[in-house]
N, CA, C and O atoms as a GROMACS GRO file, in nm:
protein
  276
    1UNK      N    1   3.558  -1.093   0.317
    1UNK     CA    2   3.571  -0.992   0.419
    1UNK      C    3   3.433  -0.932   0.445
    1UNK      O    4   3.374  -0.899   0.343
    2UNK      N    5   3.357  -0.909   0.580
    2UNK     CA    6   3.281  -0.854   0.595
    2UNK      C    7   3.268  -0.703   0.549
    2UNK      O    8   3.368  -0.637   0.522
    3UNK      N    9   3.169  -0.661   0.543
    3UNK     CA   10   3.148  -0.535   0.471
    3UNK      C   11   3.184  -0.405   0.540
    3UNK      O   12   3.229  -0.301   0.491
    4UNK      N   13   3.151  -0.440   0.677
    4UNK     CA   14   3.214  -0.315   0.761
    4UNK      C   15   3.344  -0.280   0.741
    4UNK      O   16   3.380  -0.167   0.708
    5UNK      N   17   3.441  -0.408   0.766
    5UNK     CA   18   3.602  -0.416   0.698
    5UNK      C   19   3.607  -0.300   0.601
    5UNK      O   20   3.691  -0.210   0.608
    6UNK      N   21   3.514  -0.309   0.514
    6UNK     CA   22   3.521  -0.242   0.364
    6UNK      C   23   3.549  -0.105   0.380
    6UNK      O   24   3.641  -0.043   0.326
    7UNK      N   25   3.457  -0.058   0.462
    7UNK     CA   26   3.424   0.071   0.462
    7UNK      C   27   3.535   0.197   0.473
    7UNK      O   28   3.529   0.309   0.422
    8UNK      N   29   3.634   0.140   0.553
    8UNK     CA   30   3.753   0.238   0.484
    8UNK      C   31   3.839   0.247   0.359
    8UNK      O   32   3.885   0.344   0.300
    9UNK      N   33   3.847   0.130   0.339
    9UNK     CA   34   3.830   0.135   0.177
    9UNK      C   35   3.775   0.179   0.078
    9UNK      O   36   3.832   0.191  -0.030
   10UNK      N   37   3.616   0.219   0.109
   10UNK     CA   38   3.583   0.240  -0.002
   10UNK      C   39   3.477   0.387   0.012
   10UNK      O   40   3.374   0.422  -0.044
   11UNK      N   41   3.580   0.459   0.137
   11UNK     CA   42   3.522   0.590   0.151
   11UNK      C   43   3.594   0.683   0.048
   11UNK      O   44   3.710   0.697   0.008
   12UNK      N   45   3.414   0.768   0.015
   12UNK     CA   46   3.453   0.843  -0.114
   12UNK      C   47   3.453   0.813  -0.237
   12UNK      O   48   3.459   0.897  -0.327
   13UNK      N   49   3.447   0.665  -0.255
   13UNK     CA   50   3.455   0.592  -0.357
   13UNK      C   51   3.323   0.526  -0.440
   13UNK      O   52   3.219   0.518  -0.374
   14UNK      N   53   3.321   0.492  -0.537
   14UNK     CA   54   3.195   0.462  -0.619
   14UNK      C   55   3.142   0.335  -0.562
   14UNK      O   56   3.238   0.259  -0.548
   15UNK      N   57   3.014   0.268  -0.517
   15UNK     CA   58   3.002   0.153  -0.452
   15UNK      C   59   2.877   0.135  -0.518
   15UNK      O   60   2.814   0.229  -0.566
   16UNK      N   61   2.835  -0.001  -0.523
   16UNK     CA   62   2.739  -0.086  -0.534
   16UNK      C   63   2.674  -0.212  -0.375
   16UNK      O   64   2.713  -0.312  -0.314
   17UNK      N   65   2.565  -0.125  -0.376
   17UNK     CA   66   2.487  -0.225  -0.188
   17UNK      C   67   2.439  -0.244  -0.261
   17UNK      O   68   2.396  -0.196  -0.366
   18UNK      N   69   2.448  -0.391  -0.165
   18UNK     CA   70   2.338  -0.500  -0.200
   18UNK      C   71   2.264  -0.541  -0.060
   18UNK      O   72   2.319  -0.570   0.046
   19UNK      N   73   2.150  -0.536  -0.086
   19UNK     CA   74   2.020  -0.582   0.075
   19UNK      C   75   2.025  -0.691   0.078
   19UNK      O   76   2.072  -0.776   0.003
   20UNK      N   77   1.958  -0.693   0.197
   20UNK     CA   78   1.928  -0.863   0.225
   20UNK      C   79   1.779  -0.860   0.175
   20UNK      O   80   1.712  -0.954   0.217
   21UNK      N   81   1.713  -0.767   0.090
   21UNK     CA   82   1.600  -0.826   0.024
   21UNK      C   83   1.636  -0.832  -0.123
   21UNK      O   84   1.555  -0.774  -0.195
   22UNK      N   85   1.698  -0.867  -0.159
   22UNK     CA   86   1.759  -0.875  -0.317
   22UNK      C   87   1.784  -0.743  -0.402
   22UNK      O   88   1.811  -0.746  -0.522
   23UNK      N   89   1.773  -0.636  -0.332
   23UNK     CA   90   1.725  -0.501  -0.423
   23UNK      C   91   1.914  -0.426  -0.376
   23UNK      O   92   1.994  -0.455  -0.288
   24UNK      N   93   1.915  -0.336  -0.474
   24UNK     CA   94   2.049  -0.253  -0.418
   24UNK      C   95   2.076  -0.090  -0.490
   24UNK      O   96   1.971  -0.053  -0.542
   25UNK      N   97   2.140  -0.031  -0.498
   25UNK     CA   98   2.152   0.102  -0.535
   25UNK      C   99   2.324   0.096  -0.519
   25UNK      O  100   2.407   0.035  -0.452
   26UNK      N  101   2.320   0.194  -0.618
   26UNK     CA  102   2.499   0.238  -0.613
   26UNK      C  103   2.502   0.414  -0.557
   26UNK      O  104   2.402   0.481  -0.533
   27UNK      N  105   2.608   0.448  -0.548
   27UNK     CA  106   2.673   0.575  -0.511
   27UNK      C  107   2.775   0.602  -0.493
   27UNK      O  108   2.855   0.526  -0.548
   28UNK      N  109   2.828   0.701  -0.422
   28UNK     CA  110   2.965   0.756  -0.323
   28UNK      C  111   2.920   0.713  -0.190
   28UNK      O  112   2.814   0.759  -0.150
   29UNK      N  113   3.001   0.614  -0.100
   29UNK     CA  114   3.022   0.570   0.010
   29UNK      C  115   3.060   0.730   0.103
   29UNK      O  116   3.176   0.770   0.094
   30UNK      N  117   2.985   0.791   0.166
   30UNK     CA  118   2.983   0.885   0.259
   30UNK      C  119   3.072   0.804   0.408
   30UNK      O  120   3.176   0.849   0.456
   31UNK      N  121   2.996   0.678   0.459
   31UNK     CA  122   3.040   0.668   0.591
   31UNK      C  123   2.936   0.577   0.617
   31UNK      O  124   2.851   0.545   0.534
   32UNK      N  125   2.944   0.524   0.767
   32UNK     CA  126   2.855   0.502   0.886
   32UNK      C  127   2.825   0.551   1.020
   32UNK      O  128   2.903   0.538   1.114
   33UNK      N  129   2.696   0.616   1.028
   33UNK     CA  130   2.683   0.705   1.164
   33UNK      C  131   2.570   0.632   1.210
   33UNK      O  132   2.488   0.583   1.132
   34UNK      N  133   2.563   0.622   1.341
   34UNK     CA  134   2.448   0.638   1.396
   34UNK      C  135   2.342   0.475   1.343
   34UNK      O  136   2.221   0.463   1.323
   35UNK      N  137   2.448   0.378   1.335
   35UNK     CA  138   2.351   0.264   1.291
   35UNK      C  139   2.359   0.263   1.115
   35UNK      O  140   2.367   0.155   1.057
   36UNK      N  141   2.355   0.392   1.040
   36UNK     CA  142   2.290   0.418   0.933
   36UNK      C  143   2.442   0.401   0.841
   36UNK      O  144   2.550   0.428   0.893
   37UNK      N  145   2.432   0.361   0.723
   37UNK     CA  146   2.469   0.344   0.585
   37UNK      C  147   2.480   0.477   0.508
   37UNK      O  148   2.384   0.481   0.430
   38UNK      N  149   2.526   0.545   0.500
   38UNK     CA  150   2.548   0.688   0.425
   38UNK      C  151   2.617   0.639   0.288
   38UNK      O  152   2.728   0.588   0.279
   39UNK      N  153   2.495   0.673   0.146
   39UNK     CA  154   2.529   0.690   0.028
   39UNK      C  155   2.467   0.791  -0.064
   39UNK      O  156   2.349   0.790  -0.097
   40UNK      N  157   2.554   0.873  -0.100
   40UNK     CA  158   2.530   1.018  -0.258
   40UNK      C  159   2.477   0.932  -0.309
   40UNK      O  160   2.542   0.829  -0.319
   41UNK      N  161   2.339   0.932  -0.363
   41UNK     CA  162   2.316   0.885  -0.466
   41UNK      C  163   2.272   0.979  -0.622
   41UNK      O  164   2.175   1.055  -0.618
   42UNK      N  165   2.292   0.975  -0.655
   42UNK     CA  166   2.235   1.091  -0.839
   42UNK      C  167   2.083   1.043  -0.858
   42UNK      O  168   2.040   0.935  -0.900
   43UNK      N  169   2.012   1.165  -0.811
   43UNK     CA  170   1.873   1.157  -0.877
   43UNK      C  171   1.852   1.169  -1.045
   43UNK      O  172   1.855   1.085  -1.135
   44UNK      N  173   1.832   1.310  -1.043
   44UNK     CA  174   1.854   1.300  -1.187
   44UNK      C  175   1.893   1.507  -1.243
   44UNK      O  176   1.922   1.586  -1.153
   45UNK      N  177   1.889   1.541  -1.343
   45UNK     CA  178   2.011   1.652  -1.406
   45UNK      C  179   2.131   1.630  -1.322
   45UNK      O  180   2.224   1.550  -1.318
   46UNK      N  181   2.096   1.722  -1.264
   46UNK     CA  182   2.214   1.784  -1.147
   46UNK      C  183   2.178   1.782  -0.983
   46UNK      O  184   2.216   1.856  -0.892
   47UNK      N  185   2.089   1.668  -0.982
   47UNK     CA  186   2.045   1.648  -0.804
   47UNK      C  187   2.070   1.527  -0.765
   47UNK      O  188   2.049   1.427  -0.833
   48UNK      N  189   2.113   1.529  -0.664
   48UNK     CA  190   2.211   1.452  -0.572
   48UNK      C  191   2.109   1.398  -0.415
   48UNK      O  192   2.008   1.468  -0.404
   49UNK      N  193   2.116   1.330  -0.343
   49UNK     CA  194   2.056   1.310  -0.224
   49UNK      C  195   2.144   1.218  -0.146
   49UNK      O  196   2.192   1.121  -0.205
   50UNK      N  197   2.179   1.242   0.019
   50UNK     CA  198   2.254   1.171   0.074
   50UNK      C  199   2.155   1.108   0.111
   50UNK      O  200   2.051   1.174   0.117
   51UNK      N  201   2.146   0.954   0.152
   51UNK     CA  202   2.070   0.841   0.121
   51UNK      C  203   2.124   0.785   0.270
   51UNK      O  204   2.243   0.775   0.300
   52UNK      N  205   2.031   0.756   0.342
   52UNK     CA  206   2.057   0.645   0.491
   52UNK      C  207   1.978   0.518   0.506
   52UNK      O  208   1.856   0.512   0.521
   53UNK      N  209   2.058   0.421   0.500
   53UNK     CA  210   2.016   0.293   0.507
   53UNK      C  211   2.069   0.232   0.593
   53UNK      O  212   2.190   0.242   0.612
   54UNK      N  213   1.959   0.123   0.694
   54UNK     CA  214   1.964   0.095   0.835
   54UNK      C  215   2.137  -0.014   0.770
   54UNK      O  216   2.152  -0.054   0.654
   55UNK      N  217   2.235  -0.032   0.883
   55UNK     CA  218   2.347  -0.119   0.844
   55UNK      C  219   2.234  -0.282   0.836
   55UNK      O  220   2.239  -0.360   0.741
   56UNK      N  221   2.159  -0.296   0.934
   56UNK     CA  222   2.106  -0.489   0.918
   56UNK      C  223   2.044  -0.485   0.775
   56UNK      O  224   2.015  -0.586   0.710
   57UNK      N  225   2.028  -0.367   0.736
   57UNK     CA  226   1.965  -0.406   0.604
   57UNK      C  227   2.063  -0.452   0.458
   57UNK      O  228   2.038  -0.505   0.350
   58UNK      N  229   2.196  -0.393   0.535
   58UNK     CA  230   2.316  -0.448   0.433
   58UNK      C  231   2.351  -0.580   0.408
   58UNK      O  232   2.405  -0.655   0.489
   59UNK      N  233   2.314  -0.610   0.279
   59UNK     CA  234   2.428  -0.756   0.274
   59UNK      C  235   2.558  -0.754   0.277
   59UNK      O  236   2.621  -0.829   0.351
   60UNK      N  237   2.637  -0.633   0.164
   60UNK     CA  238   2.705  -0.659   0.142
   60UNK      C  239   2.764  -0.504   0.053
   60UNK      O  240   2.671  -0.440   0.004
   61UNK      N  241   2.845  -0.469   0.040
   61UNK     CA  242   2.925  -0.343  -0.079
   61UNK      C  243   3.007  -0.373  -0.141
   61UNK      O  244   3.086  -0.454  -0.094
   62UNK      N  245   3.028  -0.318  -0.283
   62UNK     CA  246   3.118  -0.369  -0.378
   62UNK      C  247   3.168  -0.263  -0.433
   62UNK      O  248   3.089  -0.188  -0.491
   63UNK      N  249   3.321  -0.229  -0.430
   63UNK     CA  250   3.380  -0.110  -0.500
   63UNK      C  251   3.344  -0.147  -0.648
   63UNK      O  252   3.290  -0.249  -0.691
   64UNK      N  253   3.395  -0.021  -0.725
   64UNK     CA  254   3.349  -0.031  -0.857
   64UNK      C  255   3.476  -0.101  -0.907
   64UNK      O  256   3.564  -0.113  -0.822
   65UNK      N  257   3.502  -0.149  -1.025
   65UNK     CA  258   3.622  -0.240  -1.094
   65UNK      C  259   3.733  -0.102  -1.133
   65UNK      O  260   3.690   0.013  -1.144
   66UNK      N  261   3.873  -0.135  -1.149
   66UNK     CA  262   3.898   0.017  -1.239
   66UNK      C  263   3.930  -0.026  -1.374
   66UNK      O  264   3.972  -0.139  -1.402
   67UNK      N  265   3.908   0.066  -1.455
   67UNK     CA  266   3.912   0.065  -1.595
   67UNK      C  267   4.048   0.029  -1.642
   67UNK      O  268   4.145   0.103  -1.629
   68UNK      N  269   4.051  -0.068  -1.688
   68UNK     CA  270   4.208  -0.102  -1.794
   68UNK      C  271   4.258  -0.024  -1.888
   68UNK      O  272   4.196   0.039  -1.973
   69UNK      N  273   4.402  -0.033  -1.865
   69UNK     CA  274   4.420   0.114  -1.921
   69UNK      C  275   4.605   0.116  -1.997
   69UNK      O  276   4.650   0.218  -2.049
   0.00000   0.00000   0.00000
């Protein structure tokens, strides 16, 4: 399934992008506005940054697995 597909799926939810230059970052899936990729990502203590990444630069998003239980 293409990745756009994804995106209501996996709003709000923990995600892993992957680029089309081999590199990727995880977060909370915010949305898509404006062309742009919206992801929370955790800097570091307690700081947070909403993160915009162009969509052509997406390969691809991957929800997180859920824990067996």
């Amino acid at each position: 399934m293409p990745w756009q597909q994804k995106i209501p799926y996996l709003m709000n939810q923990p995600i892993e992008v992957s680029f089309v230059d081999g590199t990727g970052t995880s977060g909370v899936l915010y949305g898509v506005s404006g062309g742009k990729l919206l992801v929370m990502e955790y800097l570091y203590h307690a700081q947070f940054a909403l993160r915009q990444y162009d969509v052509f630069t997406v390969q691809d998003i991957y929800g997180y697995p859920g824990c067996p239980g």
